[in-house]
C-alpha positions as CSV (number, residue, x, y, z in Angstrom):
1,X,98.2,100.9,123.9
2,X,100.4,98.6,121.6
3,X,98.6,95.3,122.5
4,X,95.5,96.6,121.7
5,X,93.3,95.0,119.3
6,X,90.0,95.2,118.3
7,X,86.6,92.9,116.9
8,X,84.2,94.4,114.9
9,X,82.3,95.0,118.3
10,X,84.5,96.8,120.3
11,X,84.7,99.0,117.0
12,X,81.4,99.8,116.8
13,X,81.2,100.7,120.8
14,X,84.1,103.0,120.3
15,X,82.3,104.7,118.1
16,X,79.0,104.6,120.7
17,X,81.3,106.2,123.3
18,X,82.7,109.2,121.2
19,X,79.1,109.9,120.1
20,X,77.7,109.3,123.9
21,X,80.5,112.2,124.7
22,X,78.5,114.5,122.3
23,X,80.8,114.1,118.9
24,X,78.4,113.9,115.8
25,X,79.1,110.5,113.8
26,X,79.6,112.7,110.7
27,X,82.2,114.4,112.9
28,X,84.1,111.0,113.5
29,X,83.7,110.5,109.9
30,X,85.5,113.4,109.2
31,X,88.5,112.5,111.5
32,X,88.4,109.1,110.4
33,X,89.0,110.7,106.5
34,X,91.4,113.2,107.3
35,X,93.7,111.1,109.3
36,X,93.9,108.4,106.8
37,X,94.4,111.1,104.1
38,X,97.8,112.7,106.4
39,X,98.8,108.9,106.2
40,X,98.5,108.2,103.2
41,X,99.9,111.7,101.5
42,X,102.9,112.2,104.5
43,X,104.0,108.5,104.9
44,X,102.7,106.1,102.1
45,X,103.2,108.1,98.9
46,X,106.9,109.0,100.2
47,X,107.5,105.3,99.8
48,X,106.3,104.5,96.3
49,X,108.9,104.6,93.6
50,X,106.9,105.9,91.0
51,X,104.3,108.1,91.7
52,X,101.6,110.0,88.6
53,X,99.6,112.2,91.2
54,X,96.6,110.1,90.0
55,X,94.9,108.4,92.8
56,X,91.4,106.5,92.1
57,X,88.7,106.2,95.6
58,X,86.7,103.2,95.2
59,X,83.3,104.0,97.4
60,X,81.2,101.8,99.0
61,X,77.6,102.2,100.0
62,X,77.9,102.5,103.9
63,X,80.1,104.3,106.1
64,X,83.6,103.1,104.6
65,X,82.7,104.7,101.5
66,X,82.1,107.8,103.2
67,X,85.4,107.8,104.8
68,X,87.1,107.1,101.3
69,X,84.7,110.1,100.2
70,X,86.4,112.5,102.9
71,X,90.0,111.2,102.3
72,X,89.1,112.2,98.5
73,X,88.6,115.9,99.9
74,X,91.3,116.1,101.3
75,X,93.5,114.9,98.8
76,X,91.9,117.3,96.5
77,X,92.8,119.9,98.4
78,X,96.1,119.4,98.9
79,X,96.9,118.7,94.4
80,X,96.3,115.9,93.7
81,X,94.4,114.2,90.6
82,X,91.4,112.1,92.2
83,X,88.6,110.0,90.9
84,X,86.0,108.7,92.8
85,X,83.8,105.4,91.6
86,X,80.8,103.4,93.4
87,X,81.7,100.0,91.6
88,X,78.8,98.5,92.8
89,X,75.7,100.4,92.8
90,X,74.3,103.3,91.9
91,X,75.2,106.6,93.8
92,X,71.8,106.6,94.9
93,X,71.5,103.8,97.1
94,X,74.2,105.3,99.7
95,X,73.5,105.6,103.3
96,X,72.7,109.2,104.1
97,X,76.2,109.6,106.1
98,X,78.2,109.1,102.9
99,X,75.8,110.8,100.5
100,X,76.5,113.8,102.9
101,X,79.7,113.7,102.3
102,X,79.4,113.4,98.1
103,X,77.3,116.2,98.5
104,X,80.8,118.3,99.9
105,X,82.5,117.2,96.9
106,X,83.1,119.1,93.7
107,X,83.9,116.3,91.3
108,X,81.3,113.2,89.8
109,X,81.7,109.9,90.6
110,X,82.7,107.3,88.1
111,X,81.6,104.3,86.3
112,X,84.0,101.6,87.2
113,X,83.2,99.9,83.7
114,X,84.7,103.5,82.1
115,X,87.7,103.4,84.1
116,X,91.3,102.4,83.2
117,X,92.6,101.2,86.3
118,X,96.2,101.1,85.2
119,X,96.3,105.3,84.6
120,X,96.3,105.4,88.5
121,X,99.2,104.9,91.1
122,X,97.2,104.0,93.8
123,X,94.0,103.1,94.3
124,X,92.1,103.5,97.8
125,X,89.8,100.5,98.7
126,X,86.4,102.1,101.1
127,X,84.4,99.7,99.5
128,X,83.4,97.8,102.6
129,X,84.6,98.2,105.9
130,X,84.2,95.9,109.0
131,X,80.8,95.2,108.6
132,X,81.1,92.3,106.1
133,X,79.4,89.2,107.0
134,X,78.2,88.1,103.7
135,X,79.9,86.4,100.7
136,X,81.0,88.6,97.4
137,X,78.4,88.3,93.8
138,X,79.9,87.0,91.5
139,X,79.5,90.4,90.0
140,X,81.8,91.6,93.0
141,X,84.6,88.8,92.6
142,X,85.0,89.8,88.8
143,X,85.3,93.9,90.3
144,X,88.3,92.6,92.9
145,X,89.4,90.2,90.6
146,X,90.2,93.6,88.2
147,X,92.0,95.5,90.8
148,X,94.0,92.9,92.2
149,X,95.8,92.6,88.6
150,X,96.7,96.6,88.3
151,X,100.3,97.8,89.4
152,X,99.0,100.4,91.1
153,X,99.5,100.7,95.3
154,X,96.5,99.5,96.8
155,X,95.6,101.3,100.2
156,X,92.4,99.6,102.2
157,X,90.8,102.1,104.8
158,X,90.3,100.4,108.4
159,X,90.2,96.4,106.5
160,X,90.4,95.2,102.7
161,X,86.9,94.7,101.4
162,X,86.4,91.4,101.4
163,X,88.1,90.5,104.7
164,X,86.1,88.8,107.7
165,X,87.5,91.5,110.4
166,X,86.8,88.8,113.1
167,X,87.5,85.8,111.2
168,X,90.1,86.6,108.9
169,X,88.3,84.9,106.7
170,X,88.2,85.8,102.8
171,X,84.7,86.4,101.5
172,X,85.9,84.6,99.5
173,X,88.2,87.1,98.2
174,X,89.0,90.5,99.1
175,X,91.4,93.4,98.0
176,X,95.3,92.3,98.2
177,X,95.8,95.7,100.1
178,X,99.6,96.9,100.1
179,X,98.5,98.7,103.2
180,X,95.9,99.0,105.3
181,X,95.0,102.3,107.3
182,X,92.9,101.6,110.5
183,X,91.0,103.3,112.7
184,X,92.0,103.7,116.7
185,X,93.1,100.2,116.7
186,X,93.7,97.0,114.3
187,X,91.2,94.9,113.5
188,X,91.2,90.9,114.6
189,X,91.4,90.3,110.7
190,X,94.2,91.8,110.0
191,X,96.8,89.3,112.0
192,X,94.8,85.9,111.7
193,X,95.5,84.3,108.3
194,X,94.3,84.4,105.2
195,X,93.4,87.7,106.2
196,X,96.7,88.5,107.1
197,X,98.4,87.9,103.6
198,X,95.9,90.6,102.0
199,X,96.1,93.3,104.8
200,X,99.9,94.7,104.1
201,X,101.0,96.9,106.3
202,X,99.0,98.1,109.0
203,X,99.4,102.1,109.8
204,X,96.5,102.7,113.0
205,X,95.1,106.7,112.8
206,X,93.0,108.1,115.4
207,X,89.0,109.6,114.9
208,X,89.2,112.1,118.1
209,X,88.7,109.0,120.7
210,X,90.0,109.1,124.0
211,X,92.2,106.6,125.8
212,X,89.5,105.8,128.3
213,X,87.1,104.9,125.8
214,X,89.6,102.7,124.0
215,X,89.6,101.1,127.5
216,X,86.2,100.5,127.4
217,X,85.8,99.3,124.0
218,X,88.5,96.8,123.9
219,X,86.8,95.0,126.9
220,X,84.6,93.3,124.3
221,X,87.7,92.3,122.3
222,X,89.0,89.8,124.8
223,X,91.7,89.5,122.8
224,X,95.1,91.0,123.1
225,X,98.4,91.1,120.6
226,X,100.7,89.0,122.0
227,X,103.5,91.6,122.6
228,X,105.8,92.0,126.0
229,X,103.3,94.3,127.6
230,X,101.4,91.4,128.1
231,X,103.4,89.5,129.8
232,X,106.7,90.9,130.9
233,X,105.7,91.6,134.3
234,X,105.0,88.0,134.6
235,X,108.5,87.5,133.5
236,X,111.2,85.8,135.5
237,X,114.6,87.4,135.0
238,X,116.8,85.3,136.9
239,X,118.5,87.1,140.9
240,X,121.9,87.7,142.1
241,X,121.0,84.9,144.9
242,X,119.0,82.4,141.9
243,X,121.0,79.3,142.1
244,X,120.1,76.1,139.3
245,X,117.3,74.1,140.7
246,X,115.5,77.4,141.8
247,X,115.6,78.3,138.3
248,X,113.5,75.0,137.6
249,X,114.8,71.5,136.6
250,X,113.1,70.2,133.1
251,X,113.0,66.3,132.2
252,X,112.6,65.9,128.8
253,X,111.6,62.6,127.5
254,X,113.3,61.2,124.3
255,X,112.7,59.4,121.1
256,X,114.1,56.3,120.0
257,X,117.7,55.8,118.1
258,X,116.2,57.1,115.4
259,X,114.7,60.2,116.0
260,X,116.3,61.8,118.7
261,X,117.2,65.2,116.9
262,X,113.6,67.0,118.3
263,X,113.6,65.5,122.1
264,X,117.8,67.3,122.0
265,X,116.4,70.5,120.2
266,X,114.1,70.9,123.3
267,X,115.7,70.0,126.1
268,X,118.9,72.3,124.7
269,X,116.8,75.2,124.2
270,X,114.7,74.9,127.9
271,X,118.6,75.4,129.0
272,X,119.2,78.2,126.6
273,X,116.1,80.0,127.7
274,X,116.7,80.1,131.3
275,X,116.0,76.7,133.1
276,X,118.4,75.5,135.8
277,X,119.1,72.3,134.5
278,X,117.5,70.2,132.2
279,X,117.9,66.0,131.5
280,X,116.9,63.9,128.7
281,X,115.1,60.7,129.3
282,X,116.5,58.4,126.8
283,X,116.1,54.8,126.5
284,X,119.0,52.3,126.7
285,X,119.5,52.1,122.9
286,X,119.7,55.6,122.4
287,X,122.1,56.6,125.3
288,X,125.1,56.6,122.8
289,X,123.6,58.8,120.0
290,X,122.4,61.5,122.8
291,X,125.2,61.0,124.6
292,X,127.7,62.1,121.4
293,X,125.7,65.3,120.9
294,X,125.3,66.7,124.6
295,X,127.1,68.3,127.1
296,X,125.1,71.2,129.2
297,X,122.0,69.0,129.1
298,X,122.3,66.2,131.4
299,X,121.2,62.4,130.6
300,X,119.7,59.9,132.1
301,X,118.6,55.9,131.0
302,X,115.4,55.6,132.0
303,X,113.4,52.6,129.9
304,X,109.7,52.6,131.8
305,X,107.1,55.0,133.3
306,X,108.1,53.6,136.7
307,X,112.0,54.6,136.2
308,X,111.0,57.8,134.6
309,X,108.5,59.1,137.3
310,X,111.0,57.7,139.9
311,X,113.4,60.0,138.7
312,X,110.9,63.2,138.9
313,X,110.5,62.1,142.5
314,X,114.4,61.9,143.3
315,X,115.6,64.8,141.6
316,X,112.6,67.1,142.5
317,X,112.0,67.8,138.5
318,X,109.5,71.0,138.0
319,X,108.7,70.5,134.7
320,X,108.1,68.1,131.9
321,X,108.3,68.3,128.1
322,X,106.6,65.3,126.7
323,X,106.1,64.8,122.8
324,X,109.1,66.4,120.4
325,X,109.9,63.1,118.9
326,X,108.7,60.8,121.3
327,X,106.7,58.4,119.0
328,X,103.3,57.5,119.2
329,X,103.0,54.9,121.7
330,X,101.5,53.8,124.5
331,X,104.4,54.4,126.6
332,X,104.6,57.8,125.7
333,X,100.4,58.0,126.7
334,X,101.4,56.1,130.1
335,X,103.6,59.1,130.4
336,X,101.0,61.8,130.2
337,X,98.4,60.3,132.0
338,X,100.2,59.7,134.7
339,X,102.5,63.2,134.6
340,X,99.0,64.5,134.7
341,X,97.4,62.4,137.6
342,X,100.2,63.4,139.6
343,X,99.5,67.5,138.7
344,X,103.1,67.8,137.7
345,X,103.2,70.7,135.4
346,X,104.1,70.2,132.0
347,X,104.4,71.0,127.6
348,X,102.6,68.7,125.5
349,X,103.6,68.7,122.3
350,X,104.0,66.7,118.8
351,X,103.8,62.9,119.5
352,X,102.7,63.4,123.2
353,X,99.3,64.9,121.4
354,X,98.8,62.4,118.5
355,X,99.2,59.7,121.2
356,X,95.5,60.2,122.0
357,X,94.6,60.8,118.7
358,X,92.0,57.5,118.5
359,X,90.7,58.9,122.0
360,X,91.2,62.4,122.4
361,X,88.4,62.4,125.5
362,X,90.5,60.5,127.7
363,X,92.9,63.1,127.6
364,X,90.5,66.0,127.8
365,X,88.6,63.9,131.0
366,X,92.1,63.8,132.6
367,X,92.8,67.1,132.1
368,X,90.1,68.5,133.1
369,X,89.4,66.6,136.9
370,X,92.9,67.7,138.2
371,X,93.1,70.5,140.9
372,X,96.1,72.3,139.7
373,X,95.4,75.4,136.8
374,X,97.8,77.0,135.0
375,X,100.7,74.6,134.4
376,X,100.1,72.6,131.6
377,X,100.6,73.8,127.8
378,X,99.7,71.8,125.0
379,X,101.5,73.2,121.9
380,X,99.5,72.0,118.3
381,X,99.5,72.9,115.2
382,X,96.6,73.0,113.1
383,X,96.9,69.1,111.8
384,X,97.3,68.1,115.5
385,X,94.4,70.1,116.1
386,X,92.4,69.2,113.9
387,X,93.1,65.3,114.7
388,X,91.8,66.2,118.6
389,X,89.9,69.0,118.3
390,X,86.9,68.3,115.5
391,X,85.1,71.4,116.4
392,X,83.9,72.5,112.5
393,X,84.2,75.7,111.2
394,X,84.9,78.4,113.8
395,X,87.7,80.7,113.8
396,X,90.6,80.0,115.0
397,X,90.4,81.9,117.7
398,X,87.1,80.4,118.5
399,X,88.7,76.8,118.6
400,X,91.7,77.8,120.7
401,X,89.1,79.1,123.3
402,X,87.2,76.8,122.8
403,X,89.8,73.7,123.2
404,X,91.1,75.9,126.7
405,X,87.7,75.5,128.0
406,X,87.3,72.1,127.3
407,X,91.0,71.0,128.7
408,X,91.2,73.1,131.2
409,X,94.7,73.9,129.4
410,X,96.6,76.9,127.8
411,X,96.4,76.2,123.9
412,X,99.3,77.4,122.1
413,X,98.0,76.9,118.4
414,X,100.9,77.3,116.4
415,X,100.7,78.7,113.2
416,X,101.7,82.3,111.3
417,X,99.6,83.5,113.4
418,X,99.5,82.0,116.8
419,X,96.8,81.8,119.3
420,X,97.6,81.4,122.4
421,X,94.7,80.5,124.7
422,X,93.9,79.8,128.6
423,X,90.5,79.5,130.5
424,X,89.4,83.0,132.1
425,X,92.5,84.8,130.6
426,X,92.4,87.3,127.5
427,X,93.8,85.6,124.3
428,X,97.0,86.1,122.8
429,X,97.2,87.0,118.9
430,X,100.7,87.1,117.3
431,X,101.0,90.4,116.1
432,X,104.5,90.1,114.3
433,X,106.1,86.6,112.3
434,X,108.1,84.8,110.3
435,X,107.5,82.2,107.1
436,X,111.2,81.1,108.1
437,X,110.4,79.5,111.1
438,X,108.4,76.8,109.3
439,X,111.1,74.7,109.2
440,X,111.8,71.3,110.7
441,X,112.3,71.0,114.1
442,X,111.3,75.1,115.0
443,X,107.8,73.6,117.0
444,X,110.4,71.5,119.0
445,X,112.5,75.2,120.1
446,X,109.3,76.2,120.6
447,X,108.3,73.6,122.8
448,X,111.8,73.7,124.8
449,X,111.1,77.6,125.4
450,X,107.6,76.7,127.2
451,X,109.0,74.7,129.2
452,X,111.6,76.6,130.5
453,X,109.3,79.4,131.2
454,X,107.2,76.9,133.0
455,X,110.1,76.2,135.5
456,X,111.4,79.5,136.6
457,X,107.5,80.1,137.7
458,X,105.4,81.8,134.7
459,X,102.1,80.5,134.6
460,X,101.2,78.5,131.2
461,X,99.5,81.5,129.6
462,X,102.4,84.0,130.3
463,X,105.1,81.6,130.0
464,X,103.1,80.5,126.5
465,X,102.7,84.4,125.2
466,X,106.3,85.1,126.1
467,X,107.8,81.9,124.3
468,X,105.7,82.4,121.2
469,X,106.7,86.0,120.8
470,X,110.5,84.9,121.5
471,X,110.1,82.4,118.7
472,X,108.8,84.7,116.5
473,X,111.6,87.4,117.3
474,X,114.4,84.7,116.1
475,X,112.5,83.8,112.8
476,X,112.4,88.0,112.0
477,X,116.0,88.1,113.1
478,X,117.5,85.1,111.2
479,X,115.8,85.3,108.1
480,X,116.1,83.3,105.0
481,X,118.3,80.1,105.9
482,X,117.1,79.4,109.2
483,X,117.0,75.8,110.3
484,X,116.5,74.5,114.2
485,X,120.3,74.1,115.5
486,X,120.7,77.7,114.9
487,X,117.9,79.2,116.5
488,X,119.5,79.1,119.5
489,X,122.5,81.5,118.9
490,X,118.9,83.9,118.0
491,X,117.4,83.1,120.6
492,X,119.6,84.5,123.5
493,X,120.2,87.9,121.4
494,X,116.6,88.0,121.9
495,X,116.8,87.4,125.3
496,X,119.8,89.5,126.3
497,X,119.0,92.2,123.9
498,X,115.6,92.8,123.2
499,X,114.0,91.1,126.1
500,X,116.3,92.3,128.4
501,X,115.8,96.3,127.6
502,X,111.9,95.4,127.6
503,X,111.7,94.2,131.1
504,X,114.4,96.4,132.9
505,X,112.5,99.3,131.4
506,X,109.1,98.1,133.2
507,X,110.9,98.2,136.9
């Protein structure tokens, strides 16, 4: 199940399920343990470059400590040198699961004061697991603080101590894990940021579940990894007897001379990614700059909201992108309130947003009395959300739910690690990303890949999952150097390769 994805509730009713099928919790223990002790000693060891044999198991008090207690059996067993510690209380105060399991060991626990951290090459983190809802002592902070400096390989078991697993929040530190070993599925906090930095790489081992309780666990998740298999049979890979305008035609509205880079950027890429055709909206004094840098993308000198929605009219346009470097104006706010009085489907993005900055409820009333569902994106990132949205301190997955509800809208929240959000429809999490696409002029691509998917018939959500993990895939392919103009040439690789393979193999 590859877009599966877990909240600290759908963990703990995983582990209700296995025990309601007549496994013993110290029995999932156990799995949990030995799994993450095959990971660590067949796949993460291999990796290191310098390895002592010297591994140190920081304990916990609750269950997470007893699975570090079990993957210190194990390791024992098969050579190498181990330590145990209980950094933060004494060995006394355990819950009786884990003191079962110190009972089954032959070797002491100890004090973390006594210990030299820097005599081990790796260091196991079951200090706390997904249970955390409180902040660190100051007694604790000084304890991470310590192992955070060492140079030894720092392996978290199911989340880094110190990591909100449904927040992604820090507490308000945790454990810089260099990996993180998971159980039956990864935790929420491990792919929303700042959580995301500390987690490393994520290996997910299996406690002797069954797929049909994962089914029922992840129910309570309502949230999903935004990979292909949750969208691509919503895809729309173009027919032998597709012509252009069933493919959709996009009208995409420009900026002024000045800043028409982001309006071109869009409207090239809605072509790139699929559309039909596709026409910039430019005003007369910016007909000769647009004009000089296009040829695929059409153009057309349109000055007012009356030419420009007489033009949707004429040439039967599907699809609007309103906002990559429109300006903040009132013309550009005519445009939107109107585009969305007359149910026309379109991306809202960039300028088109901050427009109703000073009155964001007009735009949320508007949106939310039309008839139509599932055609209108609005793309922000987290300063345009915050200027509309002023909903406090949630989670960020909370406030793109949160914001779909109250706009009736998808909500793509940009970001390393998107959210993509639609009334009555799991969410979307990014599960893979790229710090190169934070880069001028990547949320206009972006914007110019919703918008195609909008015309060739995906509804917002899907056609929003599918563009943000295409966007993605051409910041992990490009790498260091990328700027906008060339994430086309990435982007249909993506398509044709990757993409491609993904869907032919779901027919």
């Amino acid at each position: 199940m590859p877009n599966t994805i877990f909240t600290s509730e759908s963990s703990y009713e995983l582990d209700r399920l296995c025990i309601r099928r007549g496994i013993k919790f110290s029995d999932l223990m156990e799995n949990a343990g030995k799994s993450a002790s095959i990971k660590i000693e067949k796949k993460i060891i291999p990796s290191l470059k310098e390895f002592n044999n010297k591994i140190l198991i920081l304990c916990g008090p609750g269950n997470n400590g007893g699975d570090g207690l079990v993957i210190a059996k194990y390791l024992l067993k098969s050579g190498y040198k181990v330590d145990i510690c209980f950094p933060i209380l004494n060995k006394h105060k355990i819950n009786r699961h884990t003191k079962e399991k110190l009972k089954n060991l032959d070797i002491s626990a100890q004090k973390f004061n006594n210990l030299n951290l820097n005599r081990y090459s790796m260091i196991v983190d079951s200090i706390f697991g997904i249970g955390l809802s409180r902040n660190f002592s100051n007694t604790l902070i000084k304890i991470v603080e310590k192992i955070n400096k060492t140079k030894a390989c720092k392996v978290s078991i199911d989340i880094a101590s110190g990591i909100n697993s449904d927040s992604g929040d820090l507490m308000p530190i945790s454990i810089k894990a260099n990996h993180t070993i998971t159980f039956v599925a990864p935790k929420v906090g491990h792919y929303l940021l700042p959580g995301k930095i500390n987690s490393g790489s994520i290996h997910v081992v299996s406690i002797g579940e069954k797929k049909t309780e994962i089914s029922k666990a992840k129910r309570l998740s309502k949230v999903k990894l935004n990979t292909p298999e949750s969208w691509i049979k919503n895809f729309k890979w173009p027919s032998m007897i597709d012509h252009k305008y069933k493919r959709g035609h996009i009208l995409v509205k420009s900026g002024p001379l000045t800043s028409t880079g982001a309006s071109r950027l869009a409207a090239v890429t809605a072509l790139r990614s699929g559309a039909g055709a596709v026409t910039l909206a430019s005003e007369t004094n910016a007909l000769g700059v647009n004009a000089s840098h296009l040829t695929s993308v059409m153009l057309k000198e349109i000055n007012n909201t009356e030419e420009f929605f007489n033009f949707v009219k004429e040439k039967k346009i599907k699809t609007l992108i309103i906002g990559p470097g429109s300006g903040v104006n009132q013309i550009v706010k005519g445009l939107v309130i109107r585009a969305i009085k007359e149910e026309i489907e379109f991306v809202l993005d960039a300028d088109g947003l901050t427009s109703f900055e000073k009155n964001p409820d007009e735009l949320f009333d508007l949106l939310r009395k039309r008839r139509k569902r599932n055609n209108i994106i609005l793309t922000p990132h987290e300063g345009e959300f915050n200027r509309l949205f002023k909903f406090g301190n949630l989670s960020k997955i909370d406030k793109a739910n949160k914001a779909a509800d109250l706009t009736n809208s998808t909500i793509l929240f940009k970001g390393n690690d998107t959210i993509i959000s639609s009334p009555k429809k799991i969410t979307f999490l990014s599960k893979e990303s790229s710090p190169f696409l934070s880069t001028a002029g990547s949320g206009d691509v972006l914007a110019g890949i919703c918008g195609s998917f909008l015309a060739q018939g995906m509804k917002s959500h899907f056609a929003a999952g599918a563009a943000s993990w295409l966007h993605n895939e051409i910041g992990i392919q490009a790498g260091p150097g990328l700027i906008a103009e060339d994430m086309n040439k990435f982007l249909s690789k993506a398509i044709s390769k990757q993409l491609r393979r993904i869907y032919k193999s779901e027919d």
